[in-house]
PDB file of N, CA, C and O in Angstrom, chain B, residues numbered from 101:
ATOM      1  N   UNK B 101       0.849  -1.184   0.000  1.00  0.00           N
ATOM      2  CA  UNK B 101       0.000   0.000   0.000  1.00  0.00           C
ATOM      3  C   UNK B 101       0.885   1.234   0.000  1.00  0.00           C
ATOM      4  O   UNK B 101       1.522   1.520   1.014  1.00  0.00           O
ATOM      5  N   UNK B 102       0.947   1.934  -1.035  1.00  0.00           N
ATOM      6  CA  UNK B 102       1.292   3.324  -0.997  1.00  0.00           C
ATOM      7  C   UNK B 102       0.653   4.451  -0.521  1.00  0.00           C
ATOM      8  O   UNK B 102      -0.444   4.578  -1.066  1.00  0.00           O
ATOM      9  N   UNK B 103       1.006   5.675   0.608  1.00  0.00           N
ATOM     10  CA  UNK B 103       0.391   6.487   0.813  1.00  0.00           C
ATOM     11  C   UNK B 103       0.897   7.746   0.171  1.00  0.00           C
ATOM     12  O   UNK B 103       1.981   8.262   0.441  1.00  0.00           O
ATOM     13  N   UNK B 104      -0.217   8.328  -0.947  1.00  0.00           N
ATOM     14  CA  UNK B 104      -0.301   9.420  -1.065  1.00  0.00           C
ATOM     15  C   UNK B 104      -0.791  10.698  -0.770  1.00  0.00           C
ATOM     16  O   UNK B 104      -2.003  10.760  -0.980  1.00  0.00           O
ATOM     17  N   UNK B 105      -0.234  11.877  -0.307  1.00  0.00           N
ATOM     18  CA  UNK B 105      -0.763  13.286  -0.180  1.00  0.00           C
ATOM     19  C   UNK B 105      -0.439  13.927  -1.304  1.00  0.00           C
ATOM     20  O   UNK B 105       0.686  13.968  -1.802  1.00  0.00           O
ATOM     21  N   UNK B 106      -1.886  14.672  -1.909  1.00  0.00           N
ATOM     22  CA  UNK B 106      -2.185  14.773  -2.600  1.00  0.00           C
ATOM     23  C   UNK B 106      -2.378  16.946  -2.693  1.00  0.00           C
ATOM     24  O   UNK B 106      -3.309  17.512  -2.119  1.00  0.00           O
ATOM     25  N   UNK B 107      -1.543  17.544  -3.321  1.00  0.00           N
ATOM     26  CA  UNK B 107      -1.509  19.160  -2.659  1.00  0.00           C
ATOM     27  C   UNK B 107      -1.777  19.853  -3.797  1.00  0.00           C
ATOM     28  O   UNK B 107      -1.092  20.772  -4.245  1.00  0.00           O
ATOM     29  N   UNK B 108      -3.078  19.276  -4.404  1.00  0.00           N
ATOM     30  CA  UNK B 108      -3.095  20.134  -5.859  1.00  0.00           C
ATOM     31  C   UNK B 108      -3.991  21.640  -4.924  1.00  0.00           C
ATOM     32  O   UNK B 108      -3.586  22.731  -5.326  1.00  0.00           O
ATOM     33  N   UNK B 109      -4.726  21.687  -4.171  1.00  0.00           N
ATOM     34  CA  UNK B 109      -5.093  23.411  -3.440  1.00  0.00           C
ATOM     35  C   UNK B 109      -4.148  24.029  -3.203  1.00  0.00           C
ATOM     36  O   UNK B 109      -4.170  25.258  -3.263  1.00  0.00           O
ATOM     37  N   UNK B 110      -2.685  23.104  -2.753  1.00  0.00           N
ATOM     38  CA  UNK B 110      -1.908  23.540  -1.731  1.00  0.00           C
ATOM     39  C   UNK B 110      -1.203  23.170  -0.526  1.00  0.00           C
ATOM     40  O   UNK B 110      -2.231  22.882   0.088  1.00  0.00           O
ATOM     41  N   UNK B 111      -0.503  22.996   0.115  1.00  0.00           N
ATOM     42  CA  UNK B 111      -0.041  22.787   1.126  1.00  0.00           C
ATOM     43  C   UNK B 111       1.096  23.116   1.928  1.00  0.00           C
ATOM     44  O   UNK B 111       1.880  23.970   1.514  1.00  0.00           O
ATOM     45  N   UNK B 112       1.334  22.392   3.316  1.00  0.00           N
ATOM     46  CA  UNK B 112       2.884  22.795   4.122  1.00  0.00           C
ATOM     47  C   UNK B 112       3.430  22.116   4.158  1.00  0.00           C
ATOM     48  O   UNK B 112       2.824  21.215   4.739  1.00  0.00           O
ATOM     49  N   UNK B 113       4.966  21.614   3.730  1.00  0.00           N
ATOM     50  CA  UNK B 113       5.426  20.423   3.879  1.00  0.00           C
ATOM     51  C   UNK B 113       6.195  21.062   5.237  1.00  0.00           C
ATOM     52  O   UNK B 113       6.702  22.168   5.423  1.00  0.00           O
ATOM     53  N   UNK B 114       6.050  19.831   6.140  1.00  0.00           N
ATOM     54  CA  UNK B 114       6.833  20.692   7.834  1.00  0.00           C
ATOM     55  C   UNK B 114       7.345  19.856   7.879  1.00  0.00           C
ATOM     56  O   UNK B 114       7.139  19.444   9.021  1.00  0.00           O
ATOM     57  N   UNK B 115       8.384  18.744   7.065  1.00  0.00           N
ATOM     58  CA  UNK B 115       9.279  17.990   6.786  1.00  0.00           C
ATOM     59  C   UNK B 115       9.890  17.255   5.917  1.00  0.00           C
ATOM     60  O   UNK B 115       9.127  16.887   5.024  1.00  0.00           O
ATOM     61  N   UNK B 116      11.208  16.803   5.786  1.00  0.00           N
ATOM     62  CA  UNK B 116      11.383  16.287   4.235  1.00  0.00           C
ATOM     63  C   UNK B 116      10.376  15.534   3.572  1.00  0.00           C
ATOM     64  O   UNK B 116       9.877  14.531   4.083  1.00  0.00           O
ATOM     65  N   UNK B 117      10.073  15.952   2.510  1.00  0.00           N
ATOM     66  CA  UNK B 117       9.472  15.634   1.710  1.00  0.00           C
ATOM     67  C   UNK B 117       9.606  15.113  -0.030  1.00  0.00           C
ATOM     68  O   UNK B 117       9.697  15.887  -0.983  1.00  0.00           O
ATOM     69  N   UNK B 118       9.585  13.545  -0.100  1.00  0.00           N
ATOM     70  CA  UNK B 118       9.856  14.102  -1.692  1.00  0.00           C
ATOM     71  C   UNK B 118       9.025  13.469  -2.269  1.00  0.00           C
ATOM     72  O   UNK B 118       8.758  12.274  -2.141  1.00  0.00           O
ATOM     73  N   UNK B 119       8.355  14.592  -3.250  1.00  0.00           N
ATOM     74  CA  UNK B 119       7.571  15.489  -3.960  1.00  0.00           C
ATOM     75  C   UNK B 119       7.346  14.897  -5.825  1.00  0.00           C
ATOM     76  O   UNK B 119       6.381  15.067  -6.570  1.00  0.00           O
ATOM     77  N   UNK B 120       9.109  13.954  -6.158  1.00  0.00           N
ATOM     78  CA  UNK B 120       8.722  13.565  -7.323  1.00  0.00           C
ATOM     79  C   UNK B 120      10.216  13.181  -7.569  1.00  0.00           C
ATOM     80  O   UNK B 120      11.001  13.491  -6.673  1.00  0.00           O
ATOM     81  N   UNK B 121      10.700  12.552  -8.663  1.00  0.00           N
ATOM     82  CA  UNK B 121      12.165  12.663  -9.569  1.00  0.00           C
ATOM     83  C   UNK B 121      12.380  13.205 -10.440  1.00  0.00           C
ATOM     84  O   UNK B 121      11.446  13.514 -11.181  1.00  0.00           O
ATOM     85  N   UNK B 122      13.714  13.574 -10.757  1.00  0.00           N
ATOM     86  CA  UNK B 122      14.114  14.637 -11.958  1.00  0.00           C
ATOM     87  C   UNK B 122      15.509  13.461 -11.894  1.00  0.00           C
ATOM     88  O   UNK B 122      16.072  13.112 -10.856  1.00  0.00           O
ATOM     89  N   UNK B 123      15.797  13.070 -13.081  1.00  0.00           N
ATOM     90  CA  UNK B 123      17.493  12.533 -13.472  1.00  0.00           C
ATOM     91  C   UNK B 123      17.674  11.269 -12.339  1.00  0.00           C
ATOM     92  O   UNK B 123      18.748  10.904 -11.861  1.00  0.00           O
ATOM     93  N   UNK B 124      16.447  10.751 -12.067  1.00  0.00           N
ATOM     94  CA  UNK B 124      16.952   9.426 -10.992  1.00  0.00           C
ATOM     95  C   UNK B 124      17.065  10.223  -9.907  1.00  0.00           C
ATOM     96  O   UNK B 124      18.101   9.787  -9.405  1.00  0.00           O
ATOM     97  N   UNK B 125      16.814  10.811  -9.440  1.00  0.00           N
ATOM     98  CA  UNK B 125      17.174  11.601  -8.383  1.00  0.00           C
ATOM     99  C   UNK B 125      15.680  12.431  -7.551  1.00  0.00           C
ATOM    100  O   UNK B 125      14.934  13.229  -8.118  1.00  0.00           O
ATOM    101  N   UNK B 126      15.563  11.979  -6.164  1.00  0.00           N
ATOM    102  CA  UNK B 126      14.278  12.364  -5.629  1.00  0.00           C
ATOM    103  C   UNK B 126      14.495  13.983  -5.864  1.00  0.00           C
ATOM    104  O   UNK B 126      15.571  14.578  -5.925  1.00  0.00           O
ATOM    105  N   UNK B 127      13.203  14.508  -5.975  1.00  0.00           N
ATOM    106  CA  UNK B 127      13.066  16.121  -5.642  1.00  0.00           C
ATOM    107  C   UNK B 127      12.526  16.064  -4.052  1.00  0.00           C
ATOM    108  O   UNK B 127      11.641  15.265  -3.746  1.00  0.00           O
ATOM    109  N   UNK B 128      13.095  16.927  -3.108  1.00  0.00           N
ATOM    110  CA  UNK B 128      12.521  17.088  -2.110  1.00  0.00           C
ATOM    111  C   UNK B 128      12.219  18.235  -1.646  1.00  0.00           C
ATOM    112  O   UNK B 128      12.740  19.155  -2.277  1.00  0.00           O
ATOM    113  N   UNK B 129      11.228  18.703  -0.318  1.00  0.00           N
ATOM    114  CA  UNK B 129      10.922  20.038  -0.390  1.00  0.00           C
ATOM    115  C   UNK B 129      10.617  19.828   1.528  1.00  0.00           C
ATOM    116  O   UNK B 129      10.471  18.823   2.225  1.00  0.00           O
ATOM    117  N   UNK B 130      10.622  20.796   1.733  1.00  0.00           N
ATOM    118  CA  UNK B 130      10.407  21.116   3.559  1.00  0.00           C
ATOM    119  C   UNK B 130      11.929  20.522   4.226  1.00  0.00           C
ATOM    120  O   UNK B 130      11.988  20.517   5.456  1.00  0.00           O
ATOM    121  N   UNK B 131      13.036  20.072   3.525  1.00  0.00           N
ATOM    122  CA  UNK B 131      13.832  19.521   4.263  1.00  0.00           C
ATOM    123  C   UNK B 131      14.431  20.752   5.535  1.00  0.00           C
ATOM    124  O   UNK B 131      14.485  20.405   6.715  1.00  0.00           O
ATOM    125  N   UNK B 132      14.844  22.169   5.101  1.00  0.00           N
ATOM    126  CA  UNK B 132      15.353  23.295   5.769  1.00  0.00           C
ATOM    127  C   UNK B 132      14.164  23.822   6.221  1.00  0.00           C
ATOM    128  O   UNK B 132      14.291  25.029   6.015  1.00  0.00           O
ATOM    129  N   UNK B 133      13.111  23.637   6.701  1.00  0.00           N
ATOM    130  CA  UNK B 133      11.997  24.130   7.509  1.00  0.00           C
ATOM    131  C   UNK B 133      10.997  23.898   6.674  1.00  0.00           C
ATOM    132  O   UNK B 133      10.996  23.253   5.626  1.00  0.00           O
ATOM    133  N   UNK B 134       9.897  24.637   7.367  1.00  0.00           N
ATOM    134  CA  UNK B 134       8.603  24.443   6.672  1.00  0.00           C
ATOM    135  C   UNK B 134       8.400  25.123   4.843  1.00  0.00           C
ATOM    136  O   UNK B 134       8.821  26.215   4.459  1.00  0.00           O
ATOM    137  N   UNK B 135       7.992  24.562   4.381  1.00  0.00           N
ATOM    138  CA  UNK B 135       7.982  25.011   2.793  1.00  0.00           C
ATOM    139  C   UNK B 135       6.334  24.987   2.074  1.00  0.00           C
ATOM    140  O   UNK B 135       5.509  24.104   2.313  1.00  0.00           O
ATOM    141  N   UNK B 136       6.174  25.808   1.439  1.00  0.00           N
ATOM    142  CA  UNK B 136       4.784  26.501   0.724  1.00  0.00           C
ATOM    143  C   UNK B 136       4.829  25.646  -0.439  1.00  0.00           C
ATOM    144  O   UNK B 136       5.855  25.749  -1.111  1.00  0.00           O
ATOM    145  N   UNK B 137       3.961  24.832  -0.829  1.00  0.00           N
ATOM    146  CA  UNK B 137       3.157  24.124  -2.077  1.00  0.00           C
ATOM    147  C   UNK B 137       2.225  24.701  -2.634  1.00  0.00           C
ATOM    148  O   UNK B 137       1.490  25.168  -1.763  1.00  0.00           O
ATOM    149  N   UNK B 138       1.879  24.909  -3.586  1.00  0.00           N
ATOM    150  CA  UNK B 138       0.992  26.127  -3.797  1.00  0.00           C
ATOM    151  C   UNK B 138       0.951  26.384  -5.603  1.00  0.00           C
ATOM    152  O   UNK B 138       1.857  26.689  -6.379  1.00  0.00           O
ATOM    153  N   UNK B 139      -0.565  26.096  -5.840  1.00  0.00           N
ATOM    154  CA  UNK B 139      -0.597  26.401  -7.773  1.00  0.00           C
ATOM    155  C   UNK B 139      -0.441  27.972  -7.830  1.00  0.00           C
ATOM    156  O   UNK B 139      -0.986  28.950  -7.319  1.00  0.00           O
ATOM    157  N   UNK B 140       0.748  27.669  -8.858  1.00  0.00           N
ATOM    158  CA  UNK B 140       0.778  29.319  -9.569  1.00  0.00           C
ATOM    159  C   UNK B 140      -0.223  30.407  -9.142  1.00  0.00           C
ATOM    160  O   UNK B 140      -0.089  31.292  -8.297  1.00  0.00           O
ATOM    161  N   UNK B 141      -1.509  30.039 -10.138  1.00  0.00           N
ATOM    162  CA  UNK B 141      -2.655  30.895  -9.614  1.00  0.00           C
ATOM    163  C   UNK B 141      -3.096  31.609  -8.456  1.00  0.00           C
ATOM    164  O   UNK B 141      -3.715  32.651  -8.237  1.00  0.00           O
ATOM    165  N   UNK B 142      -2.589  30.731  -7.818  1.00  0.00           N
ATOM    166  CA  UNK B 142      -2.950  30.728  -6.398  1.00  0.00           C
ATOM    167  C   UNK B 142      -1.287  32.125  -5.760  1.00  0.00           C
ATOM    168  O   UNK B 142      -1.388  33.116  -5.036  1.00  0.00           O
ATOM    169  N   UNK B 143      -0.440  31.736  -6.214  1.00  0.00           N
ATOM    170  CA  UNK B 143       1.204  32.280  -5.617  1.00  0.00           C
ATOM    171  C   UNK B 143       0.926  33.782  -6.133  1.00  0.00           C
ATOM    172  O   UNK B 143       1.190  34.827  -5.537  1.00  0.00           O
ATOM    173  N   UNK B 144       0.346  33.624  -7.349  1.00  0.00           N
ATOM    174  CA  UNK B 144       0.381  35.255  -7.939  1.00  0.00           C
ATOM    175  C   UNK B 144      -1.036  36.099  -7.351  1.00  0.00           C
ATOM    176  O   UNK B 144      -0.820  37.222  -6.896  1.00  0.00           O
ATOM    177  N   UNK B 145      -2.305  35.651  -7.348  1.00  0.00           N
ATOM    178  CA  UNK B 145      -3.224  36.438  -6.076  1.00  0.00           C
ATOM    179  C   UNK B 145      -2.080  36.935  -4.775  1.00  0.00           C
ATOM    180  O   UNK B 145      -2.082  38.094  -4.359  1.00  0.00           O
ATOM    181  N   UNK B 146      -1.373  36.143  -4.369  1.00  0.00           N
ATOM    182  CA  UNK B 146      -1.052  36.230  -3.275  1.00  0.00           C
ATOM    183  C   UNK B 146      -0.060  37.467  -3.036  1.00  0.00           C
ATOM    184  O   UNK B 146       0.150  38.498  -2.397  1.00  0.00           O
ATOM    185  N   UNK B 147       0.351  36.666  -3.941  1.00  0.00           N
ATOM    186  CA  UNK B 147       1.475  38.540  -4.585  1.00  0.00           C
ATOM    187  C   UNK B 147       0.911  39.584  -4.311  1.00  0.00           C
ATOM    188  O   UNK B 147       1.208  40.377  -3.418  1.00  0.00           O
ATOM    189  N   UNK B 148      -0.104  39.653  -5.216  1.00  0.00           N
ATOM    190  CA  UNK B 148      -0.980  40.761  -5.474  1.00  0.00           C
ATOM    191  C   UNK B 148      -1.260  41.322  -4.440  1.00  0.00           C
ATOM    192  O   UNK B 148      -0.853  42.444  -4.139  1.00  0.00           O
ATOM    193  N   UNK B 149      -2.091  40.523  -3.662  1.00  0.00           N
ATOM    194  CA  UNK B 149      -2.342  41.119  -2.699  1.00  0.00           C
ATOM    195  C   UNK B 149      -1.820  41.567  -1.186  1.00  0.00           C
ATOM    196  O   UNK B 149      -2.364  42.103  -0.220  1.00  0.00           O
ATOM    197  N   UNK B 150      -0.697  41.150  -1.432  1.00  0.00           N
ATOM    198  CA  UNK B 150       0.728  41.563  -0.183  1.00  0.00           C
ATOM    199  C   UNK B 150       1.236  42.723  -0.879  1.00  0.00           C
ATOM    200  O   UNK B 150       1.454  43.696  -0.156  1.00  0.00           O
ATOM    201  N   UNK B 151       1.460  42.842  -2.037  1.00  0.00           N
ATOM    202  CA  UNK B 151       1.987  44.104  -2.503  1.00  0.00           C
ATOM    203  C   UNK B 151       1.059  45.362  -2.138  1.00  0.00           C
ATOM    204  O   UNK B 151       1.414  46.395  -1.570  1.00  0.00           O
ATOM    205  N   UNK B 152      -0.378  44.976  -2.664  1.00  0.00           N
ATOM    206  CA  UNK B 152      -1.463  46.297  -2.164  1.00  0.00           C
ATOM    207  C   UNK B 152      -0.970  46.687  -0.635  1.00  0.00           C
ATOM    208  O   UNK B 152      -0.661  47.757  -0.111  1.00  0.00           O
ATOM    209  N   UNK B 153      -1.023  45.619  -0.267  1.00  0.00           N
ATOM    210  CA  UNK B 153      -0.894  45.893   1.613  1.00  0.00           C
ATOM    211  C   UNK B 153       0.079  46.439   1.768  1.00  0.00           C
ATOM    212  O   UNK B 153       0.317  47.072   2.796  1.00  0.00           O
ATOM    213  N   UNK B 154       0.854  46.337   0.829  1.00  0.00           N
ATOM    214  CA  UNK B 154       2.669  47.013   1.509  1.00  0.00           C
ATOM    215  C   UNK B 154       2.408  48.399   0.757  1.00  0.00           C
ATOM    216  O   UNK B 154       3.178  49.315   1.045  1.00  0.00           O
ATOM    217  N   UNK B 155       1.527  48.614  -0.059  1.00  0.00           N
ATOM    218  CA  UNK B 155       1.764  49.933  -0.665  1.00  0.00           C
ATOM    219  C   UNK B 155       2.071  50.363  -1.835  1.00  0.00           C
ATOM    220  O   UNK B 155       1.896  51.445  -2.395  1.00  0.00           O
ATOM    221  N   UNK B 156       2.525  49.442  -2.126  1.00  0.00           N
ATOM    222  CA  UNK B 156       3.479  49.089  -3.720  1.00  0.00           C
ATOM    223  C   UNK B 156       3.047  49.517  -4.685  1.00  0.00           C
ATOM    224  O   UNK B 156       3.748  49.449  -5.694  1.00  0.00           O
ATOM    225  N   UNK B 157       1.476  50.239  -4.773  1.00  0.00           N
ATOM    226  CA  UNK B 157       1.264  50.924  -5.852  1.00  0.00           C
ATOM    227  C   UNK B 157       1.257  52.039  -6.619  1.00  0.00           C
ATOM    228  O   UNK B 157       0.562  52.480  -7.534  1.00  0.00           O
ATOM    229  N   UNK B 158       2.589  52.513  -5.769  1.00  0.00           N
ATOM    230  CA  UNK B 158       3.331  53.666  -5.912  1.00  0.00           C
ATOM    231  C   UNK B 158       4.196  53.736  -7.664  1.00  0.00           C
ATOM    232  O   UNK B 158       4.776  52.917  -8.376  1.00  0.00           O
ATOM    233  N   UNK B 159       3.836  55.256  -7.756  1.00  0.00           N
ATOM    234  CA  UNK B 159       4.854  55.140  -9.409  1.00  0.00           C
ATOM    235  C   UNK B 159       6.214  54.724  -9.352  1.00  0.00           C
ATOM    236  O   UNK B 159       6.691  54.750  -8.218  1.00  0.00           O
ATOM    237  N   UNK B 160       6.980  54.342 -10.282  1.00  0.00           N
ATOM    238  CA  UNK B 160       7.942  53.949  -9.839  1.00  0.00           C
ATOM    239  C   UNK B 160       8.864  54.912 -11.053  1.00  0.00           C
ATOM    240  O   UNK B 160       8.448  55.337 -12.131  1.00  0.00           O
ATOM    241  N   UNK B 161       9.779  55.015 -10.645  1.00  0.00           N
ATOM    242  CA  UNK B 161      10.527  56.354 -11.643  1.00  0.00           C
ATOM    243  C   UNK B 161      11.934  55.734 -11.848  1.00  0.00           C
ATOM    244  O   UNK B 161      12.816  55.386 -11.064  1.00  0.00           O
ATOM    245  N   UNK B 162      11.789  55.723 -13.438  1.00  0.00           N
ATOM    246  CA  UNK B 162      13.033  55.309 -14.413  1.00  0.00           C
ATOM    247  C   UNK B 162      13.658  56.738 -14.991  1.00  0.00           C
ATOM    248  O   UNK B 162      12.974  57.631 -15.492  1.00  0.00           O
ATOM    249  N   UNK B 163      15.213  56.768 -14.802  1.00  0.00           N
ATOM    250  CA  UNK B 163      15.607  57.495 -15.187  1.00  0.00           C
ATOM    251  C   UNK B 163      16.489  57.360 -16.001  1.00  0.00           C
ATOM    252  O   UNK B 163      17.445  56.716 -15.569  1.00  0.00           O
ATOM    253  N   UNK B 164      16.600  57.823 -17.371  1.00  0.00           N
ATOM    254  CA  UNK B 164      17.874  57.225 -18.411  1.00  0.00           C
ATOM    255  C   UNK B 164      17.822  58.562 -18.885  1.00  0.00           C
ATOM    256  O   UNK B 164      16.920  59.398 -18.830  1.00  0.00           O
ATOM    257  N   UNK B 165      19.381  58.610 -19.534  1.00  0.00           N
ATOM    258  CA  UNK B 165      20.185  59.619 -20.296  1.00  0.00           C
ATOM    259  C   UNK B 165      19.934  59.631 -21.688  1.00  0.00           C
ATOM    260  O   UNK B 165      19.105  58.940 -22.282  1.00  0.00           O
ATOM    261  N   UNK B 166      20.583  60.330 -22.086  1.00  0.00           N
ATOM    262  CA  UNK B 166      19.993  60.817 -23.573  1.00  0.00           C
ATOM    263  C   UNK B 166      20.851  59.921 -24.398  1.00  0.00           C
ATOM    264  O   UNK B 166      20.345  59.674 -25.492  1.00  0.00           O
ATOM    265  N   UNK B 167      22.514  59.122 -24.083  1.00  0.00           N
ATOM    266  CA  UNK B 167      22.694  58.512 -24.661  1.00  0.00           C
ATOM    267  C   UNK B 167      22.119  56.757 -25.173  1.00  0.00           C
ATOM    268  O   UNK B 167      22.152  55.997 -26.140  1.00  0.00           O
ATOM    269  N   UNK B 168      21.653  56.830 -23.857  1.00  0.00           N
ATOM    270  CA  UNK B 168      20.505  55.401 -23.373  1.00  0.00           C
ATOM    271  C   UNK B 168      19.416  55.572 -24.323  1.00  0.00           C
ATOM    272  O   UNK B 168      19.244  54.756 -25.228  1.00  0.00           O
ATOM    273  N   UNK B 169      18.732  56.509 -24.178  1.00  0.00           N
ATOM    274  CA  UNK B 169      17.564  56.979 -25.083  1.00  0.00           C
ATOM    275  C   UNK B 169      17.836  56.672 -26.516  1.00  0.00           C
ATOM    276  O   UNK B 169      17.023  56.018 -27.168  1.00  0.00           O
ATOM    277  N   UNK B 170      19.382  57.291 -27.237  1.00  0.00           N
ATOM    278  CA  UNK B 170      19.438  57.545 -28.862  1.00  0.00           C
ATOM    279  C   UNK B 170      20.119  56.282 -28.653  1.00  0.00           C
ATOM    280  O   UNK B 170      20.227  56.005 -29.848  1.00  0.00           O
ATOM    281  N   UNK B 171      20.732  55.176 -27.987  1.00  0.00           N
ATOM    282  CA  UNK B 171      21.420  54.259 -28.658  1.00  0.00           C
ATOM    283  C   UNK B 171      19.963  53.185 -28.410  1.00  0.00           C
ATOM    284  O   UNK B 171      19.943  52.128 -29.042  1.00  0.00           O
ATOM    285  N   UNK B 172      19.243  53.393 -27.837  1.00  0.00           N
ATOM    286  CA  UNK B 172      17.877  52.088 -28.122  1.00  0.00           C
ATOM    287  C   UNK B 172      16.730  52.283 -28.975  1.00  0.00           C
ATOM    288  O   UNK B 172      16.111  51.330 -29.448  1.00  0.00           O
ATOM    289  N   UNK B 173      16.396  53.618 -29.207  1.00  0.00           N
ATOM    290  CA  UNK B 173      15.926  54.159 -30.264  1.00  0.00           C
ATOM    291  C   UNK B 173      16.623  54.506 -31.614  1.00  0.00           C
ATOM    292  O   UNK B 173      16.055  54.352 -32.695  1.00  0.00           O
ATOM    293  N   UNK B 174      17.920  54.995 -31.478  1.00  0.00           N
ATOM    294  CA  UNK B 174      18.526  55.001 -33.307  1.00  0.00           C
ATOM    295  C   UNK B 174      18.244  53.743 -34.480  1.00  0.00           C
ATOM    296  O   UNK B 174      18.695  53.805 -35.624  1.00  0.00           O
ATOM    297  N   UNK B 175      17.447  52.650 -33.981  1.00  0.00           N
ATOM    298  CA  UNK B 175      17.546  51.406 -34.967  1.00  0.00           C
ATOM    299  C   UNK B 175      16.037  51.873 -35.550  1.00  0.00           C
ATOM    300  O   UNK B 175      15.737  51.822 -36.742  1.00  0.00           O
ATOM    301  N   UNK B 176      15.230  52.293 -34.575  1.00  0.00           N
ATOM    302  CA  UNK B 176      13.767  52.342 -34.922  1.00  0.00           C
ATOM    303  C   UNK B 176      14.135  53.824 -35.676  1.00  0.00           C
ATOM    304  O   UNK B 176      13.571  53.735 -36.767  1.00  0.00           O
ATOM    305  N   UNK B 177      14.633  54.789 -35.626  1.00  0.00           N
ATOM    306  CA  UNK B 177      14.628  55.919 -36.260  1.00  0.00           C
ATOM    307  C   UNK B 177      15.094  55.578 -37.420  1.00  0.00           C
ATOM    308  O   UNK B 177      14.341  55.651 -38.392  1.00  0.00           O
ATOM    309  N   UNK B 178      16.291  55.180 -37.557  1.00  0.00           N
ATOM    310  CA  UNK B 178      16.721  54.900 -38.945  1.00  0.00           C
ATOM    311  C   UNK B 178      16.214  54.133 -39.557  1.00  0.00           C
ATOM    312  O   UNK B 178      16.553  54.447 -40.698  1.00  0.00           O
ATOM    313  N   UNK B 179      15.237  52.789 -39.674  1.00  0.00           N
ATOM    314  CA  UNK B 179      14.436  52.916 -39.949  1.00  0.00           C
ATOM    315  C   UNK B 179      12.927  53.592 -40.280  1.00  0.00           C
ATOM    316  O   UNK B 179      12.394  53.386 -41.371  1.00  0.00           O
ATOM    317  N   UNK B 180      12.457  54.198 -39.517  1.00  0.00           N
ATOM    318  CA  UNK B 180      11.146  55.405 -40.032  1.00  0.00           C
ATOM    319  C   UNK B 180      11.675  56.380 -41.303  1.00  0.00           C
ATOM    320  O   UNK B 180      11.088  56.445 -42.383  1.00  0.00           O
ATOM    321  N   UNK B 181      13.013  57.193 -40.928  1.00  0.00           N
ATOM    322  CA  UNK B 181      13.892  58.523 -41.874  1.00  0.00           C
ATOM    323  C   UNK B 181      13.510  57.712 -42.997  1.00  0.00           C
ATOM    324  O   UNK B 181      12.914  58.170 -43.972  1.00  0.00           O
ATOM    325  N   UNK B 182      13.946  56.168 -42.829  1.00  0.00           N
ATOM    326  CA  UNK B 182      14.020  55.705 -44.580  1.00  0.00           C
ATOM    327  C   UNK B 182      12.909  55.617 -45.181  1.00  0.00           C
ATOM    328  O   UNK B 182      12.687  56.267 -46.202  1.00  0.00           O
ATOM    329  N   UNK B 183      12.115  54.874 -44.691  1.00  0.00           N
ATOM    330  CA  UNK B 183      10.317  54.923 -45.034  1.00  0.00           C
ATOM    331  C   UNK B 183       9.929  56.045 -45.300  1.00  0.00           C
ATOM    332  O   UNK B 183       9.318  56.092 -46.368  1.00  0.00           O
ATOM    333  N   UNK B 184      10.056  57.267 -44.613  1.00  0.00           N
ATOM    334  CA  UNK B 184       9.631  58.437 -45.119  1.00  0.00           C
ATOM    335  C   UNK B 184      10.064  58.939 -46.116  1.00  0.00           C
ATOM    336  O   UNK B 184       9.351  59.541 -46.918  1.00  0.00           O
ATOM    337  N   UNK B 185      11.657  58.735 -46.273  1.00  0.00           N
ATOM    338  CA  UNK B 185      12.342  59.575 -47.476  1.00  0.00           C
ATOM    339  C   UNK B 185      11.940  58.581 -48.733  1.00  0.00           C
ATOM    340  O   UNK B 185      12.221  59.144 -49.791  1.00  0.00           O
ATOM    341  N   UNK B 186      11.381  57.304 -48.929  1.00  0.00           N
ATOM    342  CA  UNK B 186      11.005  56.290 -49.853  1.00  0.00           C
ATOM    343  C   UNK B 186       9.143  57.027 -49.982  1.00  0.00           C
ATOM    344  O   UNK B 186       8.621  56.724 -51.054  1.00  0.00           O
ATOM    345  N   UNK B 187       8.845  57.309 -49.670  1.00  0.00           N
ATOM    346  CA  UNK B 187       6.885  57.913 -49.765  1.00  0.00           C
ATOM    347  C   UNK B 187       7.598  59.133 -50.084  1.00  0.00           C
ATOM    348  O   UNK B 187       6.815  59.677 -50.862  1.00  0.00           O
ATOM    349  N   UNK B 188       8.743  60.012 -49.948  1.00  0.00           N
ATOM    350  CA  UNK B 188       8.441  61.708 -50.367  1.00  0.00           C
ATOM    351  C   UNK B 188       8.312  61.734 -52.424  1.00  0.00           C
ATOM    352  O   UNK B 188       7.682  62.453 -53.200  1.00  0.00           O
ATOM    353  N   UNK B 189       9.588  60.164 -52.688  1.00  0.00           N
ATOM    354  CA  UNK B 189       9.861  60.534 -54.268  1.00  0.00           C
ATOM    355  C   UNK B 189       8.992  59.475 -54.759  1.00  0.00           C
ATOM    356  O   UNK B 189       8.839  59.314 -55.969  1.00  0.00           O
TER     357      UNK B 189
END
């Protein structure tokens, strides 16, 4: 008889645990303390909503130089100059 736990909602592993194989080799999880199981879906709400609480929806301000600016934009310019100067004749 095999016993399985089964953590597709979620769960705590509050001890080694292994979880599956990769290369012959167990994967384990909770071995260094307690550890969070948890679907994606579920990890990113969670985000979400710890960030609101912390505040986080503050602007956040990028600042770049003018050489930053013309060396990531000069590919898209020199391209447009040509398109335009090809529609003037």
């Amino acid at each position: 008889h095999l016993g399985v736990d089964w953590y597709a909602e979620g769960g705590i592993l509050t001890k080694p645990t292994v979880f599956g194989m990769m290369n012959g080799r167990p994967q384990v999880g909770g071995e260094a303390g307690p550890e969070a199981v948890l679907p994606i879906e579920k990890l990113s709400n969670i985000l979400v909503d710890t960030f609101k609480n912390m505040g986080v929806e503050k602007p956040i301000i990028i600042q770049l130089d003018g050489r930053t600016i013309a060396r990531v934009t000069a590919p898209y310019m020199s391209e447009e100059l040509s398109f335009r100067n090809k529609r003037r004749f």
